[in-house]
C-alpha positions as CSV (number, residue, x, y, z in Angstrom):
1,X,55.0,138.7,149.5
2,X,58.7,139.2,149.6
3,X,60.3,135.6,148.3
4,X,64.2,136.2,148.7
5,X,66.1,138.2,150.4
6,X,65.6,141.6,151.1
7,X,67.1,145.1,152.3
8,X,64.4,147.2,153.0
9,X,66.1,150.1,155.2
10,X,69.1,151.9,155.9
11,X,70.3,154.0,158.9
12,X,73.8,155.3,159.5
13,X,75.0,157.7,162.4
14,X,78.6,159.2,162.1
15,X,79.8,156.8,159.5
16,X,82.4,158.1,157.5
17,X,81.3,161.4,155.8
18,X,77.3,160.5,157.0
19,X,76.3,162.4,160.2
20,X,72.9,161.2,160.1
21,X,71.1,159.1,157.0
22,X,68.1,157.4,157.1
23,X,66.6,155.7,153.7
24,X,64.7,153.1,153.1
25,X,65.4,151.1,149.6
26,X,63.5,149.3,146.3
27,X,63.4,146.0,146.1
28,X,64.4,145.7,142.9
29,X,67.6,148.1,141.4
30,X,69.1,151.1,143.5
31,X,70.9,153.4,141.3
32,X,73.6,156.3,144.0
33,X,74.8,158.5,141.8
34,X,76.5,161.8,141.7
35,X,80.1,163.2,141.7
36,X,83.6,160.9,143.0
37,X,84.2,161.4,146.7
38,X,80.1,162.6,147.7
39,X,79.8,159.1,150.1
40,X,78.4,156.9,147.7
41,X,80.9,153.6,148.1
42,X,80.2,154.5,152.2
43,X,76.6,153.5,151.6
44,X,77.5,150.2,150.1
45,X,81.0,149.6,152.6
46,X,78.1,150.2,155.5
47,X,75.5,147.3,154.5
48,X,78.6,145.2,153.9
49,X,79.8,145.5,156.9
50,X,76.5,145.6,158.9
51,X,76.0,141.9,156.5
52,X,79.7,140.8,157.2
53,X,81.1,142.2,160.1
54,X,84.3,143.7,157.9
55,X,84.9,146.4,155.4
56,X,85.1,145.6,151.4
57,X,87.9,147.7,151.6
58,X,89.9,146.1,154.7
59,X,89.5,148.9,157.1
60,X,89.3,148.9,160.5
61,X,86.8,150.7,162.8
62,X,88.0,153.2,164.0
63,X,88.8,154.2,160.2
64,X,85.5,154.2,159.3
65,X,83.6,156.1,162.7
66,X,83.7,159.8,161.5
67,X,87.1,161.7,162.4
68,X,85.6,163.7,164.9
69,X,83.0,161.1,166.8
70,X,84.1,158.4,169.1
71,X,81.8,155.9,168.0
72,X,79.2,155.1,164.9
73,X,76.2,152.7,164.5
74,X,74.3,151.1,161.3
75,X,71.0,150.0,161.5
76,X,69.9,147.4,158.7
77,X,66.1,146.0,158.4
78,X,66.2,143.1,156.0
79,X,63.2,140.8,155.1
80,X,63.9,137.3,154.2
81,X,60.7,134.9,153.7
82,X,58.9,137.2,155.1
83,X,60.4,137.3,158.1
84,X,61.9,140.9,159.1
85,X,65.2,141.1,160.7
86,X,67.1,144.0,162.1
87,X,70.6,144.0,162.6
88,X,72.3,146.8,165.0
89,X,76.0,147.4,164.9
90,X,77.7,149.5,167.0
91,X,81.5,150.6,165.9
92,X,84.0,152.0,168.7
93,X,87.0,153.6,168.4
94,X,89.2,151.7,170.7
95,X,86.8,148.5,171.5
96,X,85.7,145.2,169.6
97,X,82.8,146.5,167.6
98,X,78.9,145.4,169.3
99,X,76.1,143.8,167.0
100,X,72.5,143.0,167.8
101,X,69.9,140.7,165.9
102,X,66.4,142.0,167.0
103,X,67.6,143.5,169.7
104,X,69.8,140.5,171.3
105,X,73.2,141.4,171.6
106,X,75.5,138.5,169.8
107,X,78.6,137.0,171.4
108,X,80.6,135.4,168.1
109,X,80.5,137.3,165.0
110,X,79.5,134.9,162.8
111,X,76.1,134.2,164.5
112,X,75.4,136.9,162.2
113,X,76.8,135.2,159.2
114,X,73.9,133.7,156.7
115,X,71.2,136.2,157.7
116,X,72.3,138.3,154.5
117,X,74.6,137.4,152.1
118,X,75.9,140.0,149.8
119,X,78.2,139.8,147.0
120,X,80.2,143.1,146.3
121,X,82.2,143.9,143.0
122,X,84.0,147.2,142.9
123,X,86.7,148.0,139.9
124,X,89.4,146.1,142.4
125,X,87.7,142.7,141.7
126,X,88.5,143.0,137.9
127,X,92.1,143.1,138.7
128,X,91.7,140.2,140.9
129,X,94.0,138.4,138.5
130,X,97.0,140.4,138.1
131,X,97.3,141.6,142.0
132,X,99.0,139.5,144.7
133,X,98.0,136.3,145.9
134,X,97.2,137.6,149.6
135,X,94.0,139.2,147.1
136,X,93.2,136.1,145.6
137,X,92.9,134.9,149.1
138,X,90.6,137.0,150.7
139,X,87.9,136.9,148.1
140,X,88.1,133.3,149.0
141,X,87.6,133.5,152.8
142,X,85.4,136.4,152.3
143,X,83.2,134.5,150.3
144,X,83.3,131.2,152.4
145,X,82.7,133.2,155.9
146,X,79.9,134.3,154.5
147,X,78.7,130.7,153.7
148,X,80.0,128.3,156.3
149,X,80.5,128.6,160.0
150,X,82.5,126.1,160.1
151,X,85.0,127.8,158.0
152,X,85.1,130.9,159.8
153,X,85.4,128.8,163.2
154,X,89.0,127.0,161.3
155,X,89.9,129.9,160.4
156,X,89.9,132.2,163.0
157,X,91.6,129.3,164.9
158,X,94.0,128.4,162.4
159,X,95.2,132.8,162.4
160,X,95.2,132.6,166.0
161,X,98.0,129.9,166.1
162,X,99.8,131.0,163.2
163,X,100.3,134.3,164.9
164,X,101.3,132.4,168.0
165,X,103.9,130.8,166.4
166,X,105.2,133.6,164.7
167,X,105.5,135.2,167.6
168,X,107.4,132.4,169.2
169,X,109.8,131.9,166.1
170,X,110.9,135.8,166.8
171,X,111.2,135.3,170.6
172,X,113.7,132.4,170.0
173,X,116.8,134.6,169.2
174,X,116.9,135.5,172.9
175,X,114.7,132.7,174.5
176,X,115.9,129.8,172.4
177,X,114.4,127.3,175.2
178,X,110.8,128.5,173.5
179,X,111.7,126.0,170.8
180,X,110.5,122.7,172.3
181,X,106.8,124.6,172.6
182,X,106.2,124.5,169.1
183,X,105.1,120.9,168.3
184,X,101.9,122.2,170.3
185,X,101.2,125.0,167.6
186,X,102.5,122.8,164.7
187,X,99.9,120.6,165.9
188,X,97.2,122.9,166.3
189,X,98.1,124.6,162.9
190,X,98.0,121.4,161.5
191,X,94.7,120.4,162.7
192,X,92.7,123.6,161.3
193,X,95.3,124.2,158.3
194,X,94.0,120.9,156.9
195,X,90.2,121.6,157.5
196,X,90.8,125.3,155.6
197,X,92.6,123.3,152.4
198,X,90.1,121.0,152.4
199,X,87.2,123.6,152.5
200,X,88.5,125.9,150.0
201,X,89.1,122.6,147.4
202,X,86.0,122.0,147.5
203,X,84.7,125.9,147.0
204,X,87.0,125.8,143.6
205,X,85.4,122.6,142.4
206,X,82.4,124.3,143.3
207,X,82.9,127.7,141.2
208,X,84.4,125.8,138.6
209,X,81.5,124.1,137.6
210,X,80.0,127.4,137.6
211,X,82.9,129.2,136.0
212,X,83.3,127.4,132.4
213,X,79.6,128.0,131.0
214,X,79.5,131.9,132.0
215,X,83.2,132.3,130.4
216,X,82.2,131.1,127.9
217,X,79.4,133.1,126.6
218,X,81.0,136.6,127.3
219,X,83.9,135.0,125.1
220,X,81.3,134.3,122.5
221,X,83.1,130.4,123.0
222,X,86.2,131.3,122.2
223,X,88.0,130.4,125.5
224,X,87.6,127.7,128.5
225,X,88.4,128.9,131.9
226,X,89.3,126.3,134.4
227,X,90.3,127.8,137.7
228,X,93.2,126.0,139.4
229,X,93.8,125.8,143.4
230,X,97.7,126.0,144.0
231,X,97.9,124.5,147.6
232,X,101.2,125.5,149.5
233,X,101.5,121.4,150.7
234,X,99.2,118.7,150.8
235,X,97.0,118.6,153.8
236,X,98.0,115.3,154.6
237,X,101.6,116.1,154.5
238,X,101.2,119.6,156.5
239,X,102.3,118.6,160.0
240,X,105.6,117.0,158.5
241,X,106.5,119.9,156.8
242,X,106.3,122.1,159.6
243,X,108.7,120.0,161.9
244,X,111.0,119.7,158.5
245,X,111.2,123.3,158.2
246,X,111.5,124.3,161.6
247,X,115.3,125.3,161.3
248,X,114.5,127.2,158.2
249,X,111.5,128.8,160.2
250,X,113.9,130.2,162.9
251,X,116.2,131.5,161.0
252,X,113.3,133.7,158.9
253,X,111.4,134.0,162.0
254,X,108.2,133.2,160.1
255,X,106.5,130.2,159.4
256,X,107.0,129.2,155.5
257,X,104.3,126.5,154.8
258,X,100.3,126.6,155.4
259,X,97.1,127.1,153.6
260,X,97.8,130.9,154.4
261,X,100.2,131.0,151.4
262,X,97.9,129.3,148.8
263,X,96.8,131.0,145.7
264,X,94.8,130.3,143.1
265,X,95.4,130.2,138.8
266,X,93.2,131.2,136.0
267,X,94.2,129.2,132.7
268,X,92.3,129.5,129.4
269,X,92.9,125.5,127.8
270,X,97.1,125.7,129.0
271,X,97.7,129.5,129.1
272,X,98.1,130.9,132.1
273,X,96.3,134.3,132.3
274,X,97.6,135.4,135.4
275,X,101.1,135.3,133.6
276,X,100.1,135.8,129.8
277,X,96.7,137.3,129.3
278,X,95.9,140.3,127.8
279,X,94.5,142.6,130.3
280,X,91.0,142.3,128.1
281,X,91.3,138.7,129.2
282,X,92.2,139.2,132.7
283,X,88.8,141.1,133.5
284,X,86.9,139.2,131.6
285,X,87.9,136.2,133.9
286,X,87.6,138.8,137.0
287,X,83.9,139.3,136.1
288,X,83.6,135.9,135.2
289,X,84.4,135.0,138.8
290,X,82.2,137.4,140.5
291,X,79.2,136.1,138.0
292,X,80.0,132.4,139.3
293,X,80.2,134.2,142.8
294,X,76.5,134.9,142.9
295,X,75.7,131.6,141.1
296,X,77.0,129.9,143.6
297,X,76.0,131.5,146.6
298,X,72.2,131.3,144.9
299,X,72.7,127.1,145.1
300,X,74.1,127.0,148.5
301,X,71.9,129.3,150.4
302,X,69.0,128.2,147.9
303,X,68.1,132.6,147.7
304,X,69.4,135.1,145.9
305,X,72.6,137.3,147.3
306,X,72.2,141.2,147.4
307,X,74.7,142.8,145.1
308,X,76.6,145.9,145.4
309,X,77.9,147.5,142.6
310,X,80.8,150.1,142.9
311,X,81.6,151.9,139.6
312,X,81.9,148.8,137.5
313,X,80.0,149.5,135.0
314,X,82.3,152.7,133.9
315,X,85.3,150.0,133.6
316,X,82.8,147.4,131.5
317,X,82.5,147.7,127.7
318,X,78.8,147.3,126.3
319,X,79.5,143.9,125.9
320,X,80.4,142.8,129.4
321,X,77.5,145.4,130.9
322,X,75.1,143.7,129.3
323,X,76.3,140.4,130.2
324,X,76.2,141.6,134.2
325,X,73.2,143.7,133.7
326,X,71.0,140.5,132.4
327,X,72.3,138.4,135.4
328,X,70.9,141.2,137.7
329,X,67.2,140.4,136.8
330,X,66.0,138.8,140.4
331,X,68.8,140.1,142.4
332,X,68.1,143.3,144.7
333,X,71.0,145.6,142.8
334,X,72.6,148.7,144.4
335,X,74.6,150.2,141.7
336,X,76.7,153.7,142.1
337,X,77.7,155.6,139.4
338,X,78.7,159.2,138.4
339,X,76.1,159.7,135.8
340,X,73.1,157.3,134.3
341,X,74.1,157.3,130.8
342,X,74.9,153.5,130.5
343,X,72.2,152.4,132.2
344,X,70.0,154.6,130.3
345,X,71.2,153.7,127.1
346,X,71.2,150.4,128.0
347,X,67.1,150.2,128.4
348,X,68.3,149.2,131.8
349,X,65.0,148.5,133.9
350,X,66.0,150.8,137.6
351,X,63.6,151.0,140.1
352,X,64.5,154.1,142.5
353,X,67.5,156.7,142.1
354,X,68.9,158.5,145.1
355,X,71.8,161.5,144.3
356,X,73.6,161.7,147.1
357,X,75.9,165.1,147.7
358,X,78.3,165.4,150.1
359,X,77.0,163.1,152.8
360,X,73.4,163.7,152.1
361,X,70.7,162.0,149.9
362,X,68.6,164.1,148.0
């Protein structure tokens, strides 16, 4: 009997350094390992993006399809209450990627959303804090994509016009008659913007409640994290501001106000970390966040999330290994690694260990 969630099997054809790999996984902890640049962070990029659609690391297709093929597929077989799914996805060079559940083609991407849900942390995440907002952003909407449809509908929509009137606010120099065309897109933006600021308010107040507890203990109580959602405007007072910066707009020929320039603030009781922490306390917060991450996609989707570990533990101290090793206990794990010293010394409990070598698994 197979109670939560589930990757059972892996296949890969031209993907990145892979020709051809075919391997079927434990249910309990994978451990890749072997030297830097071998293709291990491929094998966890290619069930992210067979679970999500994009890559971890923001590439596009035809960045990931070997160099010299034209096209690459992934083959996923998860189990999920018993119940086996298999998701095909075909990447092409020059086309909009294909996907299949079961063997039915899908039309929208996220019909494919919610089958798996994975939660990846690679040494990136624990500078989540000190990088630029635009960061801070993504792990947002890549986390709520993965949990509301809903979400991904607004925002796909809410990109779509914001790009429109981009584009617009650059054409006006020469075709200043465009300008009467944009209370349609200030209305539209308006309309989703609101829906996104809304959303991602709530998915704050939702990892905050999360958030404190955890900090806590890998602070041994010492500090109180309270995460803080800086809104560009008010979603009430969105469509106003749009018409009142209109003239500024134009002349910067980009639109200045929306929840696409929103951030979000870490403070321990009235420090800010982001400004003032100690880099120490900076990635404690980071992994503090991803811990509340799979918390909080355990309540909503009532399972557990499948995690992918890229060469965190190297950047942990034994202290904050241990704290992410004992939350891994009913979690399907795939962890790679260089060599298995931590987790060896650690009394770690792993169920199967692949070595993978240039592109092969041995």
């Amino acid at each position: 009997m197979c109670d939560h969630m589930i990757i059972e099997k892996l296949e890969l054809n031209n993907y990145r350094n892979y020709d051809r790999l075919d391997i079927d996984f434990s249910k309990g902890t994978n451990i890749l390992y072997g030297d830097n640049a071998q293709g291990k962070t491929n094998i966890l990029e290619s069930i992210y993006v067979c679970s999500t659609t994009k890559s971890h690391r923001g590439s596009k297709d035809k960045e990931i399809i070997n160099f010299k093929e034209k096209e690459s597929h992934i083959k996923l077989i998860v189990n999920k209450n018993d119940i086996s799914f298999r998701i095909d996805m075909h990447l092409k060079k020059n086309m909009p990627k294909g996907i299949a559940i079961n063997g039915i083609s899908i039309k929208k991407a996220s019909e494919l959303f919610g089958i798996v849900n994975v939660v990846f942390f690679s040494p990136e995440d624990l500078d989540i804090i000190k990088r630029g907002p635009s960061e801070r952003r993504r792990f947002i909407d890549l986390e709520l994509c993965q949990l509301d449809k809903i979400y991904v509908n607004n925002l796909v929509n809410y990109n779509k016009c914001l790009n429109q009137r981009n584009k617009l606010l650059k054409e006006m120099d020469y075709k200043p008659e465009l300008e009467e065309t944009l209370d349609i897109w200030d209305e539209q933006i308006s309309i989703y913007g609101s829906k996104i600021i809304e959303r991602r308010e709530a998915f704050v107040k939702q990892l905050n409640d999360i958030i404190y507890s955890i900090h806590s203990n890998l602070t041994a109580h010492k500090e109180k994290l309270t995460i803080i959602y800086e809104k560009c405007i008010e979603k009430e007072n969105l469509y106003n501001n749009l018409v009142k910066n209109r003239k500024r707009d134009i002349m910067h020929k980009i639109t200045s106000v929306g929840p696409h320039r929103d951030d979000i603030s870490f403070y321990d009781k009235n420090i800010d970390i982001k400004k003032y922490g100690s880099q120490g306390q900076q990635r404690t917060a980071a992994l503090s966040l991803k811990l509340a991450e799979i918390e909080l996609v355990k309540k909503v989707i009532h399972d557990t999330p499948i995690l992918l570990l890229d060469d965190v533990l190297s950047e942990l101290d034994k202290n904050r290994q241990n704290h992410l090793l004992n939350s891994l206990s009913d979690v399907q794990t795939f962890i790679t690694c260089t060599g298995l010293d931590e987790l060896v010394e650690n009394n770690f409990s792993i169920n199967k260990i692949y070595k993978v070598v240039e592109g092969k698994i041995e």
